[in-house]
N, CA, C and O of each residue as an XYZ file, in Angstrom:
896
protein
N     135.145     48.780     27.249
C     134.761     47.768     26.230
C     134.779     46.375     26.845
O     135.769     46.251     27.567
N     134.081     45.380     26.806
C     133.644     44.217     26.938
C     134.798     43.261     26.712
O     135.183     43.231     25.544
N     135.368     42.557     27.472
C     136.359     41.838     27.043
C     136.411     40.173     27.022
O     137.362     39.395     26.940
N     134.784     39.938     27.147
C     134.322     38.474     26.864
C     133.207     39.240     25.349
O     132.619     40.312     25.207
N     133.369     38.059     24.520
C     132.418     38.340     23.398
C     131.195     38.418     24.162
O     130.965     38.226     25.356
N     130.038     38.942     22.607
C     129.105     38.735     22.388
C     128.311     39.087     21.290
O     128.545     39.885     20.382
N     127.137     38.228     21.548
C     126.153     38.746     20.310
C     125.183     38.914     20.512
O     125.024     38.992     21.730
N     123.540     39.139     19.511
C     122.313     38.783     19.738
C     121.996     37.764     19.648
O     121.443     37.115     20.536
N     122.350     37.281     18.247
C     122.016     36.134     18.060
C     123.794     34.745     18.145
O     124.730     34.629     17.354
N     123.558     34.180     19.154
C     124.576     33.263     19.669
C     125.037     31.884     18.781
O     126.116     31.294     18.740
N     123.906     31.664     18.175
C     123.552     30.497     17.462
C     124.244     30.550     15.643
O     124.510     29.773     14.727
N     124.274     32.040     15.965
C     125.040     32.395     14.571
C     126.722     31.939     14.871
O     127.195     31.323     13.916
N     127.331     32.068     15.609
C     128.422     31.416     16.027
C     128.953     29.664     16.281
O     130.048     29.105     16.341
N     127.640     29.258     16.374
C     127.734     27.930     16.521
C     127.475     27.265     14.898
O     128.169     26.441     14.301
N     126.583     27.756     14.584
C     127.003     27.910     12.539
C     128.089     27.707     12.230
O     128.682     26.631     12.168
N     128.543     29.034     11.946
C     130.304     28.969     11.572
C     131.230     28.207     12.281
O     132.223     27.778     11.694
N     131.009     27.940     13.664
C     131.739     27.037     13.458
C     131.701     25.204     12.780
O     132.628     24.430     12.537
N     130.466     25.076     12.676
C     129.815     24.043     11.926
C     130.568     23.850     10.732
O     130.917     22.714     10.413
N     130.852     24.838     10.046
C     130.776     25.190      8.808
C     132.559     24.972      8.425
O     133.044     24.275      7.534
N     133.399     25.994      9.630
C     134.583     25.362      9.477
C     135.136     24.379      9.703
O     136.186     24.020      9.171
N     134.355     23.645     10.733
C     134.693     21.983     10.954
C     134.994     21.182      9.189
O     136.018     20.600      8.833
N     134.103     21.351      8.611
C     134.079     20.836      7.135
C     135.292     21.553      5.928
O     135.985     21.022      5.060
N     135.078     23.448      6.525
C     136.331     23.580      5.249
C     137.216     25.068      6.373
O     136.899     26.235      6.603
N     138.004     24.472      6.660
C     138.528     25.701      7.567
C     139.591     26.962      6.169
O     140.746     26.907      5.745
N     138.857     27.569      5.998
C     140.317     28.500      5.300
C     141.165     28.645      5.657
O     141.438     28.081      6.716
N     142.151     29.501      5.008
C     143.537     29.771      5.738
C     143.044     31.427      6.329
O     143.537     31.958      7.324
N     142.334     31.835      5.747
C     141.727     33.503      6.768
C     140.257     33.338      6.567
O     139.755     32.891      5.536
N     139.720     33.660      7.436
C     138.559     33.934      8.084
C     138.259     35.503      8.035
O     138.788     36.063      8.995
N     137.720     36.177      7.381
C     137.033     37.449      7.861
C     135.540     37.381      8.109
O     134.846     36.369      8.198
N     135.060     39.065      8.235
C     133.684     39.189      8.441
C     133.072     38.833      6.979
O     131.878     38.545      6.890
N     134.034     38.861      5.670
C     133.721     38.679      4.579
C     133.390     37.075      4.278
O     132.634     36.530      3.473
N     133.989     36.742      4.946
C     133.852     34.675      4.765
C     132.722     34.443      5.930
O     132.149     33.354      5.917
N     132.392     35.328      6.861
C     130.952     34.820      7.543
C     129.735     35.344      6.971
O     128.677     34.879      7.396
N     129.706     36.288      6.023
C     128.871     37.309      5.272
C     128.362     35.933      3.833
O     127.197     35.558      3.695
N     129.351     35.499      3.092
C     129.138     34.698      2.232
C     128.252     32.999      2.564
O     127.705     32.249      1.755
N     128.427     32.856      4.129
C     127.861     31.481      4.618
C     126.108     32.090      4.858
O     125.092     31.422      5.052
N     126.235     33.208      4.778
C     124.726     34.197      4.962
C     124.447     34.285      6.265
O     123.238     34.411      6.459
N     125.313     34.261      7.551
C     125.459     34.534      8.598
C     125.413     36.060      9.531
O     126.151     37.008      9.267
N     124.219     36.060     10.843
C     124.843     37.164     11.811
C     124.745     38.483     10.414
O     125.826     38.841      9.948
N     123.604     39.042      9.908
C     123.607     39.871      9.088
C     124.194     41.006      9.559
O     123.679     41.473     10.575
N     125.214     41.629      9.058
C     125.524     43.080      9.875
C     126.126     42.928     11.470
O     126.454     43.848     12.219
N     126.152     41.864     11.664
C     126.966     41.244     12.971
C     127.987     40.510     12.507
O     128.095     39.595     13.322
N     128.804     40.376     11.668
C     129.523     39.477     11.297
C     131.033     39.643     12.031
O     131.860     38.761     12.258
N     131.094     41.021     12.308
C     132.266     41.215     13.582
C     131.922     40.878     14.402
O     132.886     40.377     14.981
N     131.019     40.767     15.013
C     130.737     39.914     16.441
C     130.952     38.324     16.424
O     131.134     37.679     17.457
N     130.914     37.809     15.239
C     131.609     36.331     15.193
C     133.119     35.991     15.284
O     133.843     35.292     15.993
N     133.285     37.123     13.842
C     135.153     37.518     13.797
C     135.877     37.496     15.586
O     136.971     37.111     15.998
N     134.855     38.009     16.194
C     135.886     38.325     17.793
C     135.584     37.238     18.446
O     136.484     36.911     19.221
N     134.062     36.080     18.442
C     134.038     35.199     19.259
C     135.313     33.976     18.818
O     135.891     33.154     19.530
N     135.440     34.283     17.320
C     136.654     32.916     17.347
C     138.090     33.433     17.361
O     139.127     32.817     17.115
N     137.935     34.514     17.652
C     139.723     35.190     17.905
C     139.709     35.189     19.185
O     140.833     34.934     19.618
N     138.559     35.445     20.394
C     138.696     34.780     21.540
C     138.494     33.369     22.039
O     138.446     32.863     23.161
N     138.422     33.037     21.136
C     138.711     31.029     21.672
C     140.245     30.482     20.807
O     140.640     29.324     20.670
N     140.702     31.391     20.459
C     141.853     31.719     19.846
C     142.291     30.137     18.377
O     143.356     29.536     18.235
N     141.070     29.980     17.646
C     140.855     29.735     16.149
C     141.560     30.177     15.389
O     142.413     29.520     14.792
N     141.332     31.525     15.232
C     141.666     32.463     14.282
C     142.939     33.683     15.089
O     143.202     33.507     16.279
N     143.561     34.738     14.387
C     144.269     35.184     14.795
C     143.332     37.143     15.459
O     142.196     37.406     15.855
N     144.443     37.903     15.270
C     144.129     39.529     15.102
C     143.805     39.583     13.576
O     142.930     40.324     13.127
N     144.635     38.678     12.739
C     144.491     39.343     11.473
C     143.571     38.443     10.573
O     143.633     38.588      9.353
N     142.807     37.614     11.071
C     141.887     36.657     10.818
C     142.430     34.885     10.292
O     141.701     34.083      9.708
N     143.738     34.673     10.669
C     144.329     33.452     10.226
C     144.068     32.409     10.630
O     143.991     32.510     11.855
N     143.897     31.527     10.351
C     143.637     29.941     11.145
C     144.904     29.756     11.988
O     146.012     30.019     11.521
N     144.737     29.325     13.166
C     145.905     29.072     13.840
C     146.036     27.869     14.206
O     144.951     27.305     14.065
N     146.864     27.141     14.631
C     147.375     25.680     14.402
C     145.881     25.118     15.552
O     144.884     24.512     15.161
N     146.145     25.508     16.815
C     145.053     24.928     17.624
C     143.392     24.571     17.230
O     142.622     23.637     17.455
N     143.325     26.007     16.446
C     142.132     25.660     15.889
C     141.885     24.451     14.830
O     140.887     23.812     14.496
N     142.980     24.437     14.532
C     143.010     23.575     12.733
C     143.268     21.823     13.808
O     142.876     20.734     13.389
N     143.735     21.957     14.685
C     144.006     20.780     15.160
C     142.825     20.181     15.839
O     142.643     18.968     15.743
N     141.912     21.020     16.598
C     140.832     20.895     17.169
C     139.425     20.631     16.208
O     138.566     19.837     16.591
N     139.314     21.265     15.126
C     138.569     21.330     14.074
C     138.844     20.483     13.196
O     138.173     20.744     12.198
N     139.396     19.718     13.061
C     139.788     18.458     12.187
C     139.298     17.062     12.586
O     139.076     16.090     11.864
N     139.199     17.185     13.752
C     138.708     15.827     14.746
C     137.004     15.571     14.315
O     136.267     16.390     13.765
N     136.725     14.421     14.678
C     135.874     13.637     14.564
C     134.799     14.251     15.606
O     134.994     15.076     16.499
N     133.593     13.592     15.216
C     132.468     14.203     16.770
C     133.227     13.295     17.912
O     133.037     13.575     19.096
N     133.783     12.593     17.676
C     134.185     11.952     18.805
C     134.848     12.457     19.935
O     134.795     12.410     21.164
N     135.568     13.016     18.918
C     137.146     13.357     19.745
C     136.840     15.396     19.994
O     137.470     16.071     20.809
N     135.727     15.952     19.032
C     135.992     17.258     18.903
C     135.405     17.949     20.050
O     135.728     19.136     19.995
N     134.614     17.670     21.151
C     133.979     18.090     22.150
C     135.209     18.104     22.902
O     135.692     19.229     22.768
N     136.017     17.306     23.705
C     137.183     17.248     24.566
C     137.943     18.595     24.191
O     138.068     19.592     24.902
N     138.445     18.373     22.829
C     139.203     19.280     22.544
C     139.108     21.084     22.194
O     139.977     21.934     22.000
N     137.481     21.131     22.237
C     136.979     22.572     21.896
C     137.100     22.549     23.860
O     137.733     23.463     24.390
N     136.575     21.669     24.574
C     136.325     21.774     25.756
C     137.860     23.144     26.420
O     137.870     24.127     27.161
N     139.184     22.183     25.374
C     140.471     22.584     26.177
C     140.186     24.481     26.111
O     140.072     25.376     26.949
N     140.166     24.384     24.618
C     140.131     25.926     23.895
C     138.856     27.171     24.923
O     138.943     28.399     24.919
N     137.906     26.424     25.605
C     136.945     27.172     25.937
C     137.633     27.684     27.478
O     137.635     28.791     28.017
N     138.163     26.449     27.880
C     138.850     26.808     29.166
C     140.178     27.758     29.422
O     140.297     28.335     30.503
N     140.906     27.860     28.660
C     141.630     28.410     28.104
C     141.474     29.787     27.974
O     142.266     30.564     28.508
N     140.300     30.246     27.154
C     139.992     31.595     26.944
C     139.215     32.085     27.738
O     139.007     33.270     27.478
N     138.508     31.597     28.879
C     137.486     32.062     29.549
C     138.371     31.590     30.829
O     137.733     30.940     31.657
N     139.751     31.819     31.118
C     140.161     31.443     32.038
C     140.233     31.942     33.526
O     140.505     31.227     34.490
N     139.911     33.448     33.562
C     139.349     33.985     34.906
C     137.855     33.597     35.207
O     137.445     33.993     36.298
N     136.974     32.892     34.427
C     135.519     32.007     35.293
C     135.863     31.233     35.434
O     135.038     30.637     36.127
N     137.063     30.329     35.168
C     137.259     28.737     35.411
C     138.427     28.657     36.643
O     138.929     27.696     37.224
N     138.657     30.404     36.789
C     140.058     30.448     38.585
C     139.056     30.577     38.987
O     138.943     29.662     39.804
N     137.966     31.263     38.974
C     136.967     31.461     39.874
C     135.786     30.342     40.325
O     135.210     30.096     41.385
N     135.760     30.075     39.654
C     134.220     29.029     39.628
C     135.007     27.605     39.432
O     134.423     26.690     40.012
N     135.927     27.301     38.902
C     136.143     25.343     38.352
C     135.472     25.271     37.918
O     134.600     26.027     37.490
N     135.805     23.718     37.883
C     133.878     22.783     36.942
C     132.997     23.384     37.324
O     132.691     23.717     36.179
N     131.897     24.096     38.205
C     131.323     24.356     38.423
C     130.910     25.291     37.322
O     129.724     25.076     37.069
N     131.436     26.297     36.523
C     131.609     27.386     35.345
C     130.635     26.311     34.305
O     130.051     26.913     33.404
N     130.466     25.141     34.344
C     129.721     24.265     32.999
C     128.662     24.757     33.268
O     127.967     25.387     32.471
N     128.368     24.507     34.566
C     126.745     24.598     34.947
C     126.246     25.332     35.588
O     125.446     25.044     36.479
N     126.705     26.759     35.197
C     125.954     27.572     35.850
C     124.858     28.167     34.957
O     124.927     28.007     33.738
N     123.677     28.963     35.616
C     122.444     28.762     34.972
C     122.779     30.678     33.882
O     123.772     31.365     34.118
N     122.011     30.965     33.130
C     122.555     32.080     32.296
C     122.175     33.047     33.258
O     122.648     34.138     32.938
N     121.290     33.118     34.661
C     121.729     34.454     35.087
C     122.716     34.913     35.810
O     122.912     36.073     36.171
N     123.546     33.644     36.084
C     124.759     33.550     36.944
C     125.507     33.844     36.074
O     126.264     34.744     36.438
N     125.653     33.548     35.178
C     126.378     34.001     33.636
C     126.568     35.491     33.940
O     127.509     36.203     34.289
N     125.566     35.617     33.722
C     125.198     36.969     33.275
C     125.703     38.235     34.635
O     126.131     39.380     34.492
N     125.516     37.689     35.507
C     125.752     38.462     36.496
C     127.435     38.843     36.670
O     128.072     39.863     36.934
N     127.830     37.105     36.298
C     129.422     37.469     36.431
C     129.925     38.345     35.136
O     130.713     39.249     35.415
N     129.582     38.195     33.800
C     130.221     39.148     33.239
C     129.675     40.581     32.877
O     130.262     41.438     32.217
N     128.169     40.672     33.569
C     128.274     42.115     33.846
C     129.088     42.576     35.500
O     128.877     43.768     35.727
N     129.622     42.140     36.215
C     130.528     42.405     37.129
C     131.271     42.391     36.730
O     131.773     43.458     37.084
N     132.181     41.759     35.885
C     133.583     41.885     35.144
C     133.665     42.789     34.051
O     134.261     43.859     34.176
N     133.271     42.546     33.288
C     133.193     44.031     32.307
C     132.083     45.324     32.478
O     131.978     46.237     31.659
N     131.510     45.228     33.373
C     130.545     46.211     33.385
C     129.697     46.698     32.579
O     129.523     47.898     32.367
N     129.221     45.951     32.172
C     128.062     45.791     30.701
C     127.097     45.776     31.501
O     126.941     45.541     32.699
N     126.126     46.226     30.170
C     124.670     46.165     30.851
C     123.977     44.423     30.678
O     124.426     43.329     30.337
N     122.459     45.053     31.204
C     122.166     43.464     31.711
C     122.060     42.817     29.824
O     122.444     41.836     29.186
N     121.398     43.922     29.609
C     121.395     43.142     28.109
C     122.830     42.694     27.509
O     122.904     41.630     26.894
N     123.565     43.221     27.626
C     125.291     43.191     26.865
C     125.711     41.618     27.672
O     126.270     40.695     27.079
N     125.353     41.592     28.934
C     126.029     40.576     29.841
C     125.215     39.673     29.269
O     125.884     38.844     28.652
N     123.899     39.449     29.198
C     122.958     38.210     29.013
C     123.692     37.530     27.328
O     124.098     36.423     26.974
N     123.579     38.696     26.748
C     124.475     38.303     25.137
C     125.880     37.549     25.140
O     126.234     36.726     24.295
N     126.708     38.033     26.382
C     128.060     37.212     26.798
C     127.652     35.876     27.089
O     128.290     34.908     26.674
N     126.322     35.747     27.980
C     126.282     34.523     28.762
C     125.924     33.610     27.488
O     126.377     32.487     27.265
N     124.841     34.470     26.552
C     124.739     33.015     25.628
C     125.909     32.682     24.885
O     126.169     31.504     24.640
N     126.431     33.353     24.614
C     127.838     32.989     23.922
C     128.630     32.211     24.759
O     129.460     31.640     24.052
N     128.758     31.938     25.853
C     129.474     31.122     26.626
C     129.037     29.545     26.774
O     129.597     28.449     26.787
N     127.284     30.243     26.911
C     126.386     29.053     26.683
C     126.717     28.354     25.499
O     126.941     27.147     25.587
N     126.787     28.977     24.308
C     127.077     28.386     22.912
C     128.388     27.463     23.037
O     128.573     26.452     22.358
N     129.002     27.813     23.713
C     130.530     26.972     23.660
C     130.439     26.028     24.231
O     130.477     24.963     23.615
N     130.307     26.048     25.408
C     130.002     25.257     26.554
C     129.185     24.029     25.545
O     129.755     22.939     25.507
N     128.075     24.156     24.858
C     127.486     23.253     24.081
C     128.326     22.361     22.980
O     128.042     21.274     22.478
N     129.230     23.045     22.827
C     129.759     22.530     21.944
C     130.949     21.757     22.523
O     131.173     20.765     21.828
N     131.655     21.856     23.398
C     132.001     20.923     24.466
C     131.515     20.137     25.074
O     132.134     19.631     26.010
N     130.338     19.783     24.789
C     129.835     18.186     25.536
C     129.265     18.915     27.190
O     129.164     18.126     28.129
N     129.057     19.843     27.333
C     128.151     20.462     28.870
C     127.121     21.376     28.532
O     127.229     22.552     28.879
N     126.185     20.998     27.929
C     125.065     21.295     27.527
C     124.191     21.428     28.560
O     124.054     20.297     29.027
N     123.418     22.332     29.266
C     122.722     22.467     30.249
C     120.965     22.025     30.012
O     120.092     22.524     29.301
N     120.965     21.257     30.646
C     119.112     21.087     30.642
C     118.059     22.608     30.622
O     116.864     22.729     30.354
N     118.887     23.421     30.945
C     117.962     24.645     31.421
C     118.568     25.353     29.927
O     118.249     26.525     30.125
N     119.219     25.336     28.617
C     119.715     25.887     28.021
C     119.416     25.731     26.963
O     119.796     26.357     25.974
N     118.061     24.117     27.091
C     117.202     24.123     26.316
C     116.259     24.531     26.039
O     115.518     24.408     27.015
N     115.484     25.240     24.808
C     113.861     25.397     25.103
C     112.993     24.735     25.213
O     112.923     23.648     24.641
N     111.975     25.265     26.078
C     111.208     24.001     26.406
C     110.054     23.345     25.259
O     109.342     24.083     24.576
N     110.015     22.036     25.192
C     109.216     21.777     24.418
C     107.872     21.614     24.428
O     107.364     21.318     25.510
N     107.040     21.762     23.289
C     105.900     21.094     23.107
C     105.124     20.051     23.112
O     105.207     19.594     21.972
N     104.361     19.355     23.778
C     103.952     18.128     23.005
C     102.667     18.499     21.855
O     101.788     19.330     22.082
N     102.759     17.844     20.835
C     101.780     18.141     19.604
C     101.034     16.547     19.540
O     101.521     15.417     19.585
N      99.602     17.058     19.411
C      98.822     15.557     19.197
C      99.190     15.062     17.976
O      99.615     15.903     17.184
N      99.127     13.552     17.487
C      99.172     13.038     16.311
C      97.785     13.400     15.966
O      96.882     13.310     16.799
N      97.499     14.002     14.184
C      96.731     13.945     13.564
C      95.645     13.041     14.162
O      94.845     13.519     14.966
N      95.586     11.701     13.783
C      95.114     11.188     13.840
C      94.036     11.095     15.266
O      92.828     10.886     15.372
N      95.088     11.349     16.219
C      93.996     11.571     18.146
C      92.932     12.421     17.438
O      91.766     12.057     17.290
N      93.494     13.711     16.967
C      92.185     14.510     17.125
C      91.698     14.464     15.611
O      91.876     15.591     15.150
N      91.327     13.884     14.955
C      90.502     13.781     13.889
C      89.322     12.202     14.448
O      88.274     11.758     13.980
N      90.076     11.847     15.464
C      88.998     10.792     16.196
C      88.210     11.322     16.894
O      87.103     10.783     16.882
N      88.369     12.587     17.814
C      88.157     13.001     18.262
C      86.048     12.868     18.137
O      85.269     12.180     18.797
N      85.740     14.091     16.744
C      84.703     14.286     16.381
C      83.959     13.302     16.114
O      82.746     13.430     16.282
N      84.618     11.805     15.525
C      83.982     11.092     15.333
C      83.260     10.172     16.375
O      82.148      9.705     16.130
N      84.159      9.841     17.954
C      83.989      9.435     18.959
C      82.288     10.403     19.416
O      81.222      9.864     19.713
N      82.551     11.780     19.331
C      81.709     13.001     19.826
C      80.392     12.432     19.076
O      79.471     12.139     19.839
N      80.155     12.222     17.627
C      79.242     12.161     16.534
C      78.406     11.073     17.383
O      77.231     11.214     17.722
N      79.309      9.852     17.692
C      78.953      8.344     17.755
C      78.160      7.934     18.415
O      77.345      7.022     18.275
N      78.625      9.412     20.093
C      78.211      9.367     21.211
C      76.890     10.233     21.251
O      76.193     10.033     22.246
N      76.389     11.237     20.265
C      75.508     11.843     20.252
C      74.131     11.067     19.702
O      72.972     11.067     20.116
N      74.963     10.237     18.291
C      73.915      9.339     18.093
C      73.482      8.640     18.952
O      72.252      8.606     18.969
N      74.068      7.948     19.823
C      73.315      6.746     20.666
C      72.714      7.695     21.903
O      71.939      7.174     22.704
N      73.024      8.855     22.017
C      72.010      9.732     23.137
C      70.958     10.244     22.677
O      70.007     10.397     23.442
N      70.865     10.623     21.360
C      69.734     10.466     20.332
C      68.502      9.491     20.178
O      67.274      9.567     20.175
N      69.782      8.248     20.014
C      68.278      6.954     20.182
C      67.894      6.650     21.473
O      66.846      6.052     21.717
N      68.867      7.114     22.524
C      68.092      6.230     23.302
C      67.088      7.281     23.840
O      66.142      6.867     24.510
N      67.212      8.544     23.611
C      65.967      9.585     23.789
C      65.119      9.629     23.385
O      64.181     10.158     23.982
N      64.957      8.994     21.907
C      63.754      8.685     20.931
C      63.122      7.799     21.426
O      61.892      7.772     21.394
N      64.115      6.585     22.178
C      63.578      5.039     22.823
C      62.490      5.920     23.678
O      61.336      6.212     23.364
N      63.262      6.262     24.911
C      62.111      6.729     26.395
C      60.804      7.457     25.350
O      59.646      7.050     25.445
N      61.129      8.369     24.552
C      59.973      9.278     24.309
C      58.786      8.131     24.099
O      57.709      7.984     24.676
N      59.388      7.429     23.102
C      58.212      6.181     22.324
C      57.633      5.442     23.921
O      56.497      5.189     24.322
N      58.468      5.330     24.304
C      58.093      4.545     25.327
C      57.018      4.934     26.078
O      56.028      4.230     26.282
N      57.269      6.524     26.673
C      56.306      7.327     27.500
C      55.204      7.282     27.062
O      54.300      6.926     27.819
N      54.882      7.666     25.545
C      54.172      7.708     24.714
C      52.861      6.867     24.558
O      51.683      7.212     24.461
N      53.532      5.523     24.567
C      52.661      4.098     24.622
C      52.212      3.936     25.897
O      51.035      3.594     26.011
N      52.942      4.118     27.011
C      52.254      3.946     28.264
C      51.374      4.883     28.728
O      50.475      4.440     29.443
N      51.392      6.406     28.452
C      50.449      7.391     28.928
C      50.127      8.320     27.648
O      50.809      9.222     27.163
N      48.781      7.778     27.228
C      48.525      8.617     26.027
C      47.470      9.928     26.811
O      46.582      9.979     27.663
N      48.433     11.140     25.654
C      48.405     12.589     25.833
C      46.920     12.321     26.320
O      46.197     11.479     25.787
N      46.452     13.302     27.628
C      45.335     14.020     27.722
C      45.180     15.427     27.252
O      44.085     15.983     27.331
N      45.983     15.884     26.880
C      45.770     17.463     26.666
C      45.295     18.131     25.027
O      45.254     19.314     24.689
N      44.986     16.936     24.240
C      44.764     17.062     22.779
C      43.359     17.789     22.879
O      42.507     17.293     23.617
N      43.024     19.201     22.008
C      41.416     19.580     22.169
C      41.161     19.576     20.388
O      42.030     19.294     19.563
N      40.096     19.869     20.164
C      39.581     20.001     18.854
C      38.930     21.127     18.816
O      37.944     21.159     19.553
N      39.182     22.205     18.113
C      38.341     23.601     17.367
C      37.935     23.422     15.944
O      38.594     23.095     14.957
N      36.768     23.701     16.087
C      35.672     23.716     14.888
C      35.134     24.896     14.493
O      34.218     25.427     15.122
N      35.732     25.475     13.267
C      34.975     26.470     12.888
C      33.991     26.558     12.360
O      34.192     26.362     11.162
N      32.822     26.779     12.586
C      31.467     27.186     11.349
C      31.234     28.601     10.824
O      30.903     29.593     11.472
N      31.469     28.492      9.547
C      30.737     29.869      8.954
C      29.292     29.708      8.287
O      28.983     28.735      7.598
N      28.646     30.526      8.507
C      27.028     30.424      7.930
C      26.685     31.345      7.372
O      26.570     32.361      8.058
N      26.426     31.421      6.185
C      25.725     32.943      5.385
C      24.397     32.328      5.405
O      24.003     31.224      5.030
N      23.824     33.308      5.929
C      22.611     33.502      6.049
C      21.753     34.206      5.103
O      21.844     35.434      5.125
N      20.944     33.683      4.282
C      20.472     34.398      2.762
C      20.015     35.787      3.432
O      19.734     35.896      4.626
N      19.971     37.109      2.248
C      19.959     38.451      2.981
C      18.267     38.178      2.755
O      17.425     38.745      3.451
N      18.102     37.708      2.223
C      15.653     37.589      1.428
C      15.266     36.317      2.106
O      14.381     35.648      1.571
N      16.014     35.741      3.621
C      15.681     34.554      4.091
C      14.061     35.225      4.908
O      13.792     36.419      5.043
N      13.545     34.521      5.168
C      12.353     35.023      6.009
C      12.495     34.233      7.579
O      13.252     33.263      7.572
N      11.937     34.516      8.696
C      12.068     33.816      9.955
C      12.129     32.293      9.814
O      12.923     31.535     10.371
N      11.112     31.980      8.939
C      10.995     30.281      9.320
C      12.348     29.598      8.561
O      12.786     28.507      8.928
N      12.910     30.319      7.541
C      13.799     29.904      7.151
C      15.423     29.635      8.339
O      16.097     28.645      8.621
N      15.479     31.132      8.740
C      16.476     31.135      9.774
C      16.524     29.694     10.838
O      17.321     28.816     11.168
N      15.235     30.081     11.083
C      14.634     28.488     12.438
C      15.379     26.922     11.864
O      15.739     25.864     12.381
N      15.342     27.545     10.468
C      15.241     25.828     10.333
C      16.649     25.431     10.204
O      17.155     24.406     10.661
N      17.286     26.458      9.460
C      19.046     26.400      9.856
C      19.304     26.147     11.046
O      19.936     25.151     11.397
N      18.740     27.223     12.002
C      19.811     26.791     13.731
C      19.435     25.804     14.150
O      20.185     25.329     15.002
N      17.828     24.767     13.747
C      17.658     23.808     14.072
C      18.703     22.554     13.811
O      19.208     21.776     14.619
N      18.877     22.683     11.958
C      19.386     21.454     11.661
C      21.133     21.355     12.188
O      21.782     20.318     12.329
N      21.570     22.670     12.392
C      22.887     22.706     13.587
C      22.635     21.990     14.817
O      23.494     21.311     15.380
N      21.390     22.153     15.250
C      21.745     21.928     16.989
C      21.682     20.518     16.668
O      22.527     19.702     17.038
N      20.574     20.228     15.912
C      20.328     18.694     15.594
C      21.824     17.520     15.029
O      22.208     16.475     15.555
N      22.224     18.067     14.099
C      23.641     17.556     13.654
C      24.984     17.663     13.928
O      25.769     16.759     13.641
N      25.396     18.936     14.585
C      26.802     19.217     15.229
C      26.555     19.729     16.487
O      27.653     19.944     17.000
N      25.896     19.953     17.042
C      25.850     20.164     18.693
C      25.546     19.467     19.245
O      24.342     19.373     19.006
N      25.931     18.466     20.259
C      25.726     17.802     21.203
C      24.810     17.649     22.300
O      25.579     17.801     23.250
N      23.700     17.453     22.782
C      23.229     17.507     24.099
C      23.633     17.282     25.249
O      22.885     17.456     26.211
């Protein structure tokens, strides 16, 4: 069995203790982390992270250190969770010193799956829990943050389209400009004209009649 805590979720621990900073009971069970709506169905996995920073007792009691440490101000309460973390995690701190603040979670992880022989998942769950403390002592690791986003202001990209619109119009006119322009200086040669003629020809016309039709064509719409 594992003899550094852990959990899945790590952050559920840093809750409760949030929570007792403001009203510490005189007992703590899985029943008083169940009611804050905490660690669903994990609520023993909290019960053991604050009986190993030694808060609470075996039988879930507030114990003087905790109540003394948990009473303090943000000022003063980082130093003093700092003492409690060192304290209980005291074979990484013979081993490592200061150095134990800042180590990265797979170094974590490596040391307490070498010490308890947990798997990688069981060890990585120790390391955030260590991570969690460690935070709460004022050694918060840059790497222990997630990384962030940057998000545009509204406003950049709703300019966006309008900049796009603004710029299309004036590539618009000035395309209309050249066309007009071309236009006036070299007028089209390639324009033709088709002319249809239909002619009924009477069916009771006689020859001289015909003659005198194709005449008055060649004479009026055909050209020489």
């Amino acid at each position: 069995m594992a003899s550094h805590p852990y959990i899945s979720g790590a952050g559920n621990i840093s809750q409760m203790i949030g929570f007792l900073r403001k009203n510490f009971p005189a007992t703590v069970t899985s029943e008083t982390v169940k009611k804050f709506g905490l660690a669903s169905n994990n609520e023993s996995y909290v019960i053991n992270a604050l009986q190993f920073i030694g808060v609470i007792d075996e039988e879930g009691k507030r114990t003087k250190k905790g109540q003394d440490a948990f009473v303090l101000g943000d000022d003063a309460f980082p130093s003093a969770f700092e003492g409690l973390v060192k304290e209980a995690y005291h074979d990484l701190f013979d081993l490592r010193g200061d150095d134990a603040w800042s180590l990265s979670k797979s170094e974590l992880t490596s040391y307490f799956r070498t010490t308890d022989k947990t798997s990688e998942v069981i060890g990585g769950r120790q390391a955030g829990v260590f991570i969690t403390f460690r935070a709460l002592a004022g050694h918060e690791h840059p790497s222990d943050k997630p990384a962030s986003t940057t998000t545009k202001p509204a406003s950049a990209v709703k300019s966006k389209p309008a900049a796009s619109k603004k710029m299309n119009a004036s590539a618009v006119g000035v395309a209309t400009k050249v066309s007009d322009q071309a236009d006036k200086k070299e007028p089209r040669r390639d324009m033709a004209l088709t002319v249809r003629i239909e002619i009924n020809l009477p069916a009771n016309g006689t020859q001289e009649t015909y003659d005198a039709i194709f005449k008055s064509i060649k004479a009026n719409l055909i050209n020489d």
